[in-house]
N, C-alpha and C positions, 0 to 999 in steps of 0.2 A: 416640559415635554411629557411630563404625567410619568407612572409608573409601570414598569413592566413587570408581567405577572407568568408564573410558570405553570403547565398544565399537561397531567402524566396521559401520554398517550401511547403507551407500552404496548396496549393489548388492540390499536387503532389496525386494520390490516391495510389501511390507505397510506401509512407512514410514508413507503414507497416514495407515490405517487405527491406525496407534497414536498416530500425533499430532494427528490432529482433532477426538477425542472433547475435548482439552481444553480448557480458555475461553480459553487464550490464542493458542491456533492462528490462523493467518493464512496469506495465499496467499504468504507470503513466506518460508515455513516448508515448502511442500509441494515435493513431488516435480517435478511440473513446472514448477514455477519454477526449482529449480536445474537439471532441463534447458536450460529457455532461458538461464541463466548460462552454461551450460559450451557451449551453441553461439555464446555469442557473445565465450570465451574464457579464462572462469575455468574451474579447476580446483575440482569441487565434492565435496565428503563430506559423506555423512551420519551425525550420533554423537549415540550414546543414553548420558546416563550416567543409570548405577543405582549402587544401593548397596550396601554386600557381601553382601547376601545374596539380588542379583538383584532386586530389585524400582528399577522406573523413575522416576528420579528428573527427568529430563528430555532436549529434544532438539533437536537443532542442526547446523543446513544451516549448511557452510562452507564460504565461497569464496573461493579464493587466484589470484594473481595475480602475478608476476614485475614488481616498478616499482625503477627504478633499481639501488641494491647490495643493497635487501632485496627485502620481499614486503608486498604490503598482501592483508590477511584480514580479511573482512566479513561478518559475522553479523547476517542481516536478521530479523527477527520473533523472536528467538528469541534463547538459551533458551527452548524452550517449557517452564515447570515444572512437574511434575504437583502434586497436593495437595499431597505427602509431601516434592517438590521444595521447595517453595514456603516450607515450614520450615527447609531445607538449602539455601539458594539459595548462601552465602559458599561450602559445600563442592562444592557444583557446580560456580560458578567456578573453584577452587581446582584441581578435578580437567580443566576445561575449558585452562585456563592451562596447567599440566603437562601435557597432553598435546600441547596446538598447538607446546611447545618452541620459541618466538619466538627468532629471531635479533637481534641488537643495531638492525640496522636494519630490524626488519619491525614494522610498526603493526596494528594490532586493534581492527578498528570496529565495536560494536554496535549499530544503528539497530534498537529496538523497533516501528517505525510506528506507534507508534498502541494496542500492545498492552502495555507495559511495564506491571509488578507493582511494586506496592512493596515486595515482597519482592526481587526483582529490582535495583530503583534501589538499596535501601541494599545486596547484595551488590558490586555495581558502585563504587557509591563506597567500600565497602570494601579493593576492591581494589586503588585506586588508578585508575581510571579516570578521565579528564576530560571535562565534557558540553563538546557545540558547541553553540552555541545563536546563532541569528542572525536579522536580522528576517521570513528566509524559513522560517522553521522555526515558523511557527503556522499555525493553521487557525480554518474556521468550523465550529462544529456545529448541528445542528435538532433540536432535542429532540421526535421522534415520539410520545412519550406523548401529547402532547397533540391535544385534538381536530384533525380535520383543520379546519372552520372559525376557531380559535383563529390554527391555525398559516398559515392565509391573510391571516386580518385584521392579522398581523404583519408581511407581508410590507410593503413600501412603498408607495405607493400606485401611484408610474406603473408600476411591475413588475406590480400588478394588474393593472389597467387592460389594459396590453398582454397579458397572460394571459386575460384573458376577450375580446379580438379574435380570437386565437390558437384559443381552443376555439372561438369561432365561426364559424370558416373551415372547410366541407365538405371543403376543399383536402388538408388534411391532414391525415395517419391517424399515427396510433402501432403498434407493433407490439415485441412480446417473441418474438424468432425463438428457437425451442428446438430442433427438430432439426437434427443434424450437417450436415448441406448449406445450410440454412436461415445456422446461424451462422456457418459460412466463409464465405458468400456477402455474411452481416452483415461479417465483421472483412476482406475484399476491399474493399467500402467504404467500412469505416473506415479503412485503408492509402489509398485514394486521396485521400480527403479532407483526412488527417492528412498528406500529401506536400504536395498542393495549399494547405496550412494551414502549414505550417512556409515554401515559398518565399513566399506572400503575407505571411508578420509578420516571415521573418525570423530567427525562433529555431530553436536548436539541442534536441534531445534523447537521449538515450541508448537512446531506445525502439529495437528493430532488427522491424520489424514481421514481414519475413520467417520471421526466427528464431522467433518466438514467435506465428505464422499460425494453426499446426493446435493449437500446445498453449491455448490462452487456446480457441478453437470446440469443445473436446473437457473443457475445466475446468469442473465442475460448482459451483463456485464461483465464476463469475463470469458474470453476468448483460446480457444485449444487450436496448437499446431501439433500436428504429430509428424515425426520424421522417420521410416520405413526403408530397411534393407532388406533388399527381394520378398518384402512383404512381414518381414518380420519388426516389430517399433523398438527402434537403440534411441528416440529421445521426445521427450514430452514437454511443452511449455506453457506456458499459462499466463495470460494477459491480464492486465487490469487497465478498464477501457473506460475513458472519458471522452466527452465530444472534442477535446484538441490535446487531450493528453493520457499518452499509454504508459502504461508502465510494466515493465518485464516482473509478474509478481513473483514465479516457483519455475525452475528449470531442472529435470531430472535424466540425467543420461546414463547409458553403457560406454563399456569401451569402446566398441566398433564405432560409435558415434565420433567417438575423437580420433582413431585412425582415418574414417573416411570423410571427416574436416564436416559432418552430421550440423554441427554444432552452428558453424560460420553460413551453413547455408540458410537453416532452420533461423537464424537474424536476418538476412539477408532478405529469405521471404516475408517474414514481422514485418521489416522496411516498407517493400514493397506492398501488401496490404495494408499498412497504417497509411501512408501516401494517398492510395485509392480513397480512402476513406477521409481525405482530409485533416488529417491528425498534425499538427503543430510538432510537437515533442518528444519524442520518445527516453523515456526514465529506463538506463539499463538498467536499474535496481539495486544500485547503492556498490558502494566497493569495502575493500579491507584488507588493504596492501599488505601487511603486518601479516595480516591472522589467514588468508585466503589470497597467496600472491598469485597462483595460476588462474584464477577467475578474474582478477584482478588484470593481468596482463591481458586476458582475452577481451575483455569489454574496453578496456585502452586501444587495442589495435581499431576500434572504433572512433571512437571517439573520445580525445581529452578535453573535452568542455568540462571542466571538473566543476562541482556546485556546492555550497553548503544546504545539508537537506536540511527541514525545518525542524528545530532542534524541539527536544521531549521540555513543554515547562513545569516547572514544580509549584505547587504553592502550600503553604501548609498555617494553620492560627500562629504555630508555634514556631518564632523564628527558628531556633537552635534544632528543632527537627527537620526546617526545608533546608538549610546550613549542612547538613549532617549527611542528608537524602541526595544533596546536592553536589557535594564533594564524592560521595559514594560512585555516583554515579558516571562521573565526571572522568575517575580515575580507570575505569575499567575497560 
């Protein structure tokens, strides 16, 4: 079936526009996402491989990083495969591997989120890759097909309950900010909130909000609800939007928000405009019973479809360091 060839189109500004036509495109796979990588220190390229005779076989944000004697390289969403990929996924790898030339101690993470092929899973264990899988590595889903009454009377009952207080409060408004000044002003908010939300619990995150201010208000892929009492915003969310699949990516609240049940409506409405828009899915954004049980229980009184998310794969030259990276990773 001839060879596949890889070819650096980092600095291409069409990237876009060749990787989102396909199904397995993700905000983890676009252009401005590995901007906000590389402003907050990875070294990012963009590679398309095709087949030899030019046609695209698939395509892959990399991002590299200097940790200890090697390098850790991290490929988020992606492979994306095209069709023609998707029957060649072992020779993409194959051509992906030879090209990254991995040194003995540099590691190779591919984390699908959410978007992984099976055509993709068996290249991967083909190649020797090892899944991490741990108990923070699943999620919920809510299967949108279904009627929007179906999918309320499923909900629990005091999640109801407090969702129809919630819509009965004149107090407060929802709103989907769309133009550019509107959504800065949205993700300004959500930056305060999510500061004031991390010193109140206490947790750490990797989010750098600065970094990623103007690119997430300027992503057309990514969706703002704001939630507004008597005009003032107790909560911010933030969508990641595929043609049948959303996903709740950053959620940042006040207290008032969770007094006046903010929180269940601000889903409630998601729902309902994912629906409109034909969305298959909605990914509440992963759980962690253990480490975060009150978020935990709020996204349950939705829905328990519980899922294993698609697990981070390792590969390394060196067995004893993917072994090592592997258990690491595993146990945390």
């Amino acid at each position: 079936m001839g060879q596949a060839t890889v070819v650096d189109l980092t600095n291409d500004h069409d990237w876009d526009e060749a990787v989102w036509p396909h199904p397995g495109a993700s905000i983890y796979a676009s252009r401005r996402w590995g901007e906000y990588k590389r402003r907050i220190g990875w070294d990012v390229r963009r590679l398309a491989i095709r087949s030899d005779d030019g046609q695209a076989l698939a395509f892959a944000q990399i991002q590299r990083r200097r940790r200890w004697l090697g390098h850790i390289i991290l490929a988020q969403g992606c492979p994306v495969l095209t069709p023609l990929g998707e029957r060649r996924a072992e020779a993409v790898f194959r051509a992906l591997l030879d090209h990254l030339d991995l040194g003995r101690l540099d590691l190779l993470g591919v984390n699908y989120q959410q978007f992984q092929t099976p055509a993709a899973m068996l290249a991967l264990l083909g190649h020797g890759f090892a899944p991490v899988v741990t108990t923070r590595t699943h999620t919920l889903e809510l299967d949108l097909t279904r009627e929007a009454g179906r999918i309320r009377a499923g909900m629990e009952g005091r999640w109801r309950d407090v969702l129809k207080t919630a819509e009965r409060n004149p107090d407060l408004t929802t709103g989907f900010p769309s133009g550019p000044a509107e959504r800065l002003s949205a993700f300004d908010t959500f930056s305060q909130l999510y500061a004031a939300l991390k010193r109140r619990k206490g947790f750490r995150n990797s989010l750098d909000t600065a970094a990623f201010r103007d690119l997430a208000a300027h992503d057309p892929n990514l969706l703002f609800l704001e939630m507004r009492e008597r005009d003032e915003p107790i909560l911010v969310r933030i969508i990641h939007r595929t043609a049948h699949r959303w996903t709740d990516f950053y959620v940042a609240s006040n207290e008032r928000a969770k007094v006046t049940g903010a929180g269940r409506l601000a889903l409630w409405r998601l729902i309902e405009r994912a629906k409109d828009e034909g969305v298959s899915v909605l990914d509440l954004g992963g759980i962690d019973p253990a480490g975060n049980p009150g978020v935990y229980e709020f996204k349950r009184g939705v829905s328990r479809n519980v899922v294993a998310a698609n697990p981070l794969w390792l590969f390394s030259r060196t067995r004893p360091v993917r072994r090592a990276a592997t258990a690491l990773l595993a146990a945390r």
